[in-house]
C-alpha positions as CSV (number, residue, x, y, z in Angstrom):
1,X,28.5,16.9,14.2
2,X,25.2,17.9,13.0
3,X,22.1,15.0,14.4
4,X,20.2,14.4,10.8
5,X,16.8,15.1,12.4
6,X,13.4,13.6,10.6
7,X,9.8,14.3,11.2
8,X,6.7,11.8,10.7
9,X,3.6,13.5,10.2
10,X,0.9,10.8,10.8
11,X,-1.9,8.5,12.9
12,X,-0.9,6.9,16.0
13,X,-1.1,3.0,16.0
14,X,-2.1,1.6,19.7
15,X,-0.5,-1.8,18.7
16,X,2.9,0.1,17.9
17,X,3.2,-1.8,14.5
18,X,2.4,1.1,11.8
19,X,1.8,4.8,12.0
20,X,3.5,6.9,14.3
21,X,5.0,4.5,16.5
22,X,6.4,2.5,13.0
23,X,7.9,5.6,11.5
24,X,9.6,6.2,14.4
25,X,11.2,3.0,15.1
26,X,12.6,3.4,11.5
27,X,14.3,6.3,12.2
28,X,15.8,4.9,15.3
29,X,16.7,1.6,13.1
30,X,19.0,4.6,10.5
31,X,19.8,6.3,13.1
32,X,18.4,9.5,12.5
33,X,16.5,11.7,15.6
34,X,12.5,11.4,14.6
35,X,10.1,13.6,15.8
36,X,6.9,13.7,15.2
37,X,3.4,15.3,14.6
38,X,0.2,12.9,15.2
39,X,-2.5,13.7,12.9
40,X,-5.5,10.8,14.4
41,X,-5.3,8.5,17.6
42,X,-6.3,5.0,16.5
43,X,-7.2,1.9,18.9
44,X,-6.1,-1.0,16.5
45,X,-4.5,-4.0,16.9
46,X,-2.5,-6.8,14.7
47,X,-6.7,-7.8,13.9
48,X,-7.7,-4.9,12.4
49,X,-8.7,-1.0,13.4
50,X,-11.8,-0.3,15.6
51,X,-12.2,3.1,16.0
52,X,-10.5,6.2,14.9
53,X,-10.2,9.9,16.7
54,X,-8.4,12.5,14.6
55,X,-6.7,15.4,16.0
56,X,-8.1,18.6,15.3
57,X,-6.6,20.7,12.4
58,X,-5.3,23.5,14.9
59,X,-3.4,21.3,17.1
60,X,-1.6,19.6,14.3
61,X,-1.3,23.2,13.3
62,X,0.4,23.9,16.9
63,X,2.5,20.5,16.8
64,X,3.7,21.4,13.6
65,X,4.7,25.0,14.6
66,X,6.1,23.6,17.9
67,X,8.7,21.1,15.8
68,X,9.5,23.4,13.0
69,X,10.1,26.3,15.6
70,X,13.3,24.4,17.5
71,X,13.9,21.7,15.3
72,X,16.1,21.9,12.2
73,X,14.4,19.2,10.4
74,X,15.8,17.7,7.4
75,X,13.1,15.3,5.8
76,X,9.1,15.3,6.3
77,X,7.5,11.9,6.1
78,X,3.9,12.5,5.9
79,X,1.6,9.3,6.8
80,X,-2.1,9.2,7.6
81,X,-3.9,12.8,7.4
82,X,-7.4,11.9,8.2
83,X,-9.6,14.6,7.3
84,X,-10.1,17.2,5.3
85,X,-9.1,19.9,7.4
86,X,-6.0,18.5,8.7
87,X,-4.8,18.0,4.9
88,X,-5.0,21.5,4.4
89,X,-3.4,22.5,8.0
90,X,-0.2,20.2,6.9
91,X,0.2,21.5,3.2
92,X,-0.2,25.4,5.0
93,X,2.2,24.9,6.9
94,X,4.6,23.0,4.7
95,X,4.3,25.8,2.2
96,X,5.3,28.1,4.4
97,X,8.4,26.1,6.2
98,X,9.6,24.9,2.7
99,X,11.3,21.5,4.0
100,X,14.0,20.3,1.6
101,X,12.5,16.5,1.6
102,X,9.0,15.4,2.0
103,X,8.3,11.8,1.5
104,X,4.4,11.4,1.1
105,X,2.5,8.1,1.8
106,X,-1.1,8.3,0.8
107,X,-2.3,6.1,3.7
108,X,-5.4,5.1,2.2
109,X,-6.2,2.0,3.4
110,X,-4.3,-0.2,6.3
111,X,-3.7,-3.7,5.7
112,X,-6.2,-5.1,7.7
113,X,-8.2,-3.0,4.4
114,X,-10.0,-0.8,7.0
115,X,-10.5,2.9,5.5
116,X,-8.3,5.4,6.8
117,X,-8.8,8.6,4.7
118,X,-11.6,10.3,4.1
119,X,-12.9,10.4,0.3
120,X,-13.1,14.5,0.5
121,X,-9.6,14.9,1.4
122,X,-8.7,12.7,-1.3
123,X,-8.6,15.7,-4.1
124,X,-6.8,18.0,-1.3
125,X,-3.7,15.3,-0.7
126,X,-3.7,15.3,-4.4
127,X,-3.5,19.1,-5.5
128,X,-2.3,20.5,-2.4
129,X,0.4,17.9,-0.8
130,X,1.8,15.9,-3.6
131,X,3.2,18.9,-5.4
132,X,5.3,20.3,-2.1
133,X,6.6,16.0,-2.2
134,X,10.1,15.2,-3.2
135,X,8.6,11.8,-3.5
136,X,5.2,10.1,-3.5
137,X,5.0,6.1,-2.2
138,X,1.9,5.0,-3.0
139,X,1.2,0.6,-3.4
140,X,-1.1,-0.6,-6.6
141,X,-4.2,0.5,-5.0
142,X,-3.3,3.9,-3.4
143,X,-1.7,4.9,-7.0
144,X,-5.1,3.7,-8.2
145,X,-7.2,5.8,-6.3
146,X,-5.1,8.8,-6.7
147,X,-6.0,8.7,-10.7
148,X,-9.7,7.3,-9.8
149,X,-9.6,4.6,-11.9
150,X,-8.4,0.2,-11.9
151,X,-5.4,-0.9,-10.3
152,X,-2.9,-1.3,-12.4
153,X,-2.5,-5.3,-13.9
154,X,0.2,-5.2,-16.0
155,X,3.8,-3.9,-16.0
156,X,3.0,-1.3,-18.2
157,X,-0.3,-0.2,-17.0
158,X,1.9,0.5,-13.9
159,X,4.2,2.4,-16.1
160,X,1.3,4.3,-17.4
161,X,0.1,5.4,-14.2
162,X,3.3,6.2,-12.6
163,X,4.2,8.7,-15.3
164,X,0.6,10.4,-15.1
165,X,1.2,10.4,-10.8
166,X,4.5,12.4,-11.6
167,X,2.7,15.1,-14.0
168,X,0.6,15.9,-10.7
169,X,3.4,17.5,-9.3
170,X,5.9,15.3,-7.1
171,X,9.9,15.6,-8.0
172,X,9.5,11.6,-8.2
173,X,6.6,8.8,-7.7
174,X,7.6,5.5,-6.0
175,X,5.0,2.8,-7.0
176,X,5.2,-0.4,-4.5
177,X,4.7,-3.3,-6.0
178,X,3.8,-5.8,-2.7
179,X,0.3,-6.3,-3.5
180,X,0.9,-7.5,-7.1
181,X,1.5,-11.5,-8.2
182,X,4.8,-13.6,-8.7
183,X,8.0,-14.6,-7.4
184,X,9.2,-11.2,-7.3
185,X,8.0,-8.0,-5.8
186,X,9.1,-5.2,-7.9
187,X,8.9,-1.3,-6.8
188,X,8.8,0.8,-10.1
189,X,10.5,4.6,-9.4
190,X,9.6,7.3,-11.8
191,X,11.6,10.5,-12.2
192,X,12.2,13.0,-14.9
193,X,14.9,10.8,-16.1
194,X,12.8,7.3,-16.7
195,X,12.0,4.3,-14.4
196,X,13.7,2.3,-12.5
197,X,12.3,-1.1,-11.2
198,X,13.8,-2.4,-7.9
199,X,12.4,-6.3,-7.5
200,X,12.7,-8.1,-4.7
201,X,12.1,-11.5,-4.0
202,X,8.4,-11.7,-2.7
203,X,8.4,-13.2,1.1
204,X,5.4,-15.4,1.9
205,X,4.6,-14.0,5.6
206,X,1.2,-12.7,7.2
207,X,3.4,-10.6,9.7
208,X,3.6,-6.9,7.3
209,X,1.9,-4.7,9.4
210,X,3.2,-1.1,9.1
211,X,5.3,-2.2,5.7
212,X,4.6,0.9,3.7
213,X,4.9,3.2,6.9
214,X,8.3,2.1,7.7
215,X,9.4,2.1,3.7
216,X,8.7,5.8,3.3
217,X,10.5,6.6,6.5
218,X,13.2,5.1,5.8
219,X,13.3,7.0,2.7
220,X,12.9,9.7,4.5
221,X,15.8,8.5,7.1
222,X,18.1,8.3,3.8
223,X,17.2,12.1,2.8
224,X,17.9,12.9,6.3
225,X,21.1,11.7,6.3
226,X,22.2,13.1,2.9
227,X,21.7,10.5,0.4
228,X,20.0,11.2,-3.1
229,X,16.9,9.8,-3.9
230,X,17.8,7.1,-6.1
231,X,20.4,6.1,-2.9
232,X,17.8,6.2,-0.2
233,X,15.4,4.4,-2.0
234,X,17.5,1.8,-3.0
235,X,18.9,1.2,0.8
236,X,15.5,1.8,2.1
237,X,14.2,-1.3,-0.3
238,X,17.0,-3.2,0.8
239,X,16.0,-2.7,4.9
240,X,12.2,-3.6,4.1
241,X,12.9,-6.7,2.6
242,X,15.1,-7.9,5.6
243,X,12.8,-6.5,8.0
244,X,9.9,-8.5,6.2
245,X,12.1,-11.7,6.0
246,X,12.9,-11.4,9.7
247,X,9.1,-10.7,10.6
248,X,8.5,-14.2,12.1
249,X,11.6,-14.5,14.1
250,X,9.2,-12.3,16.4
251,X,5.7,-13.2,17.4
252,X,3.2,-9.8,18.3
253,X,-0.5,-10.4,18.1
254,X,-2.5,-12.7,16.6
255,X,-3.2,-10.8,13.0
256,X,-0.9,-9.3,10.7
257,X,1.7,-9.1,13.0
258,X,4.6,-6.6,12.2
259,X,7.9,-6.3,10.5
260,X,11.0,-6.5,12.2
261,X,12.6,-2.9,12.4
262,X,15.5,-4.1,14.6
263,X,16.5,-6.8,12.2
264,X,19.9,-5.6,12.0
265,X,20.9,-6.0,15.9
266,X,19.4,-9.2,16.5
């Protein structure tokens, strides 16, 4: 039997709740074999980041080489990318390896609302990345920014937006709707074929650190394993809401604490 094999391109998380250290977890959780290729070291905790070191474009280069070298790897989740240089050392590579699946989450800004991408690597993510994605995840904000222009404040602003995001080149555009209002948190997925939205009911909890992290890899987990798009997004909607909803049966840190990726073996 062939292991489903995923890889998590992103920042390391020194409190183990987001990042590197979330993505992973996730893929343990779908049971799918995660490797992974850290892009910046970060010393942050459940309070907020305090300093950030990336990696330098041509050892991601190496890691990346390294992975895709042994590995048969069968979805890309691409998290945090830093800098410039290290954008352009991923979507290189990428180009040239030709995964089947890349999830892309524009880490923009954690939850804590700490910066973590550069503005001049903004316009590379955007030309050079999100056309190689199978799907982009980007929250209310991070959509937002990726047009330069207001976050979206109405169903179909959102609508609006998303169909522009998906004429920049991704197979599909995932927008999450968890910082928007109301009883119900609704994710809004744009293909070729329409929109689908995907509510939720929305959880009151301070404990969501590494939410959109561990969303995309499940995604990715999904792909990994075989499932179409509309399949792995669905399940992997489905996973975040119980992890969230199961976030205070655990108690890490005194900030935003994080979700609870082992929900299901409690």
């Amino acid at each position: 039997m062939t292991t489903p094999v995923a890889l998590t391109i992103a920042g390391s998380d020194s409190s183990g709740g987001a990042g590197i250290q979330a993505d992973l977890k996730t893929f343990a959780a779908f049971g799918v074999y995660g490797a992974s290729v850290i892009t910046a070291l970060t010393a942050q905790n459940t309070q907020g980041v305090r300093g950030v070191h990336p990696v330098p474009a041509d050892f991601v280069t190496a890691q990346l080489e390294a992975v895709f070298d042994d590995l048969d790897v069968s979805a890309v989740k691409i998290g945090m990318v830093a800098e410039l240089d290290i954008v352009k050392a991923i979507a290189s590579n990428l180009s040239r390896r030709a995964p089947d699946h890349v999830v892309l989450d524009p880490v923009m800004v954690a939850t804590s609302d700490d910066r973590l991408l550069s503005p001049d690597a903004v316009k590379c993510l955007r030309d050079d990345l999100m056309p190689r994605a199978t799907l982009i995840t980007p929250n209310l904000p991070e959509a937002a920014a990726l047009l330069e222009e207001d976050v979206a404040a109405s169903e179909a602003a959102i609508a609006d937006q998303g169909r522009r995001l998906l004429a920049l080149g991704a197979r599909a555009v995932l927008i999450k709707g968890g910082h928007g209002k109301g009883a119900e948190s609704i994710d809004y997925l744009f293909t070729q074929d329409g929109v689908t939205a995907l509510p939720a009911p929305r959880i009151a909890t301070k404990n969501t650190h590494g939410t959109g992290c561990s969303l995309s890899s499940a995604i990715a987990a999904g792909l990994a394993k075989g499932e179409t798009l509309e399949q792995a997004v669905r399940h992997a909607k489905t996973w975040i809401s119980a992890a969230i909803a199961a976030a205070d049966r655990i108690s890490v840190g005194k900030g935003h604490g994080p979700i609870h990726h082992f929900h299901r073996f409690d």
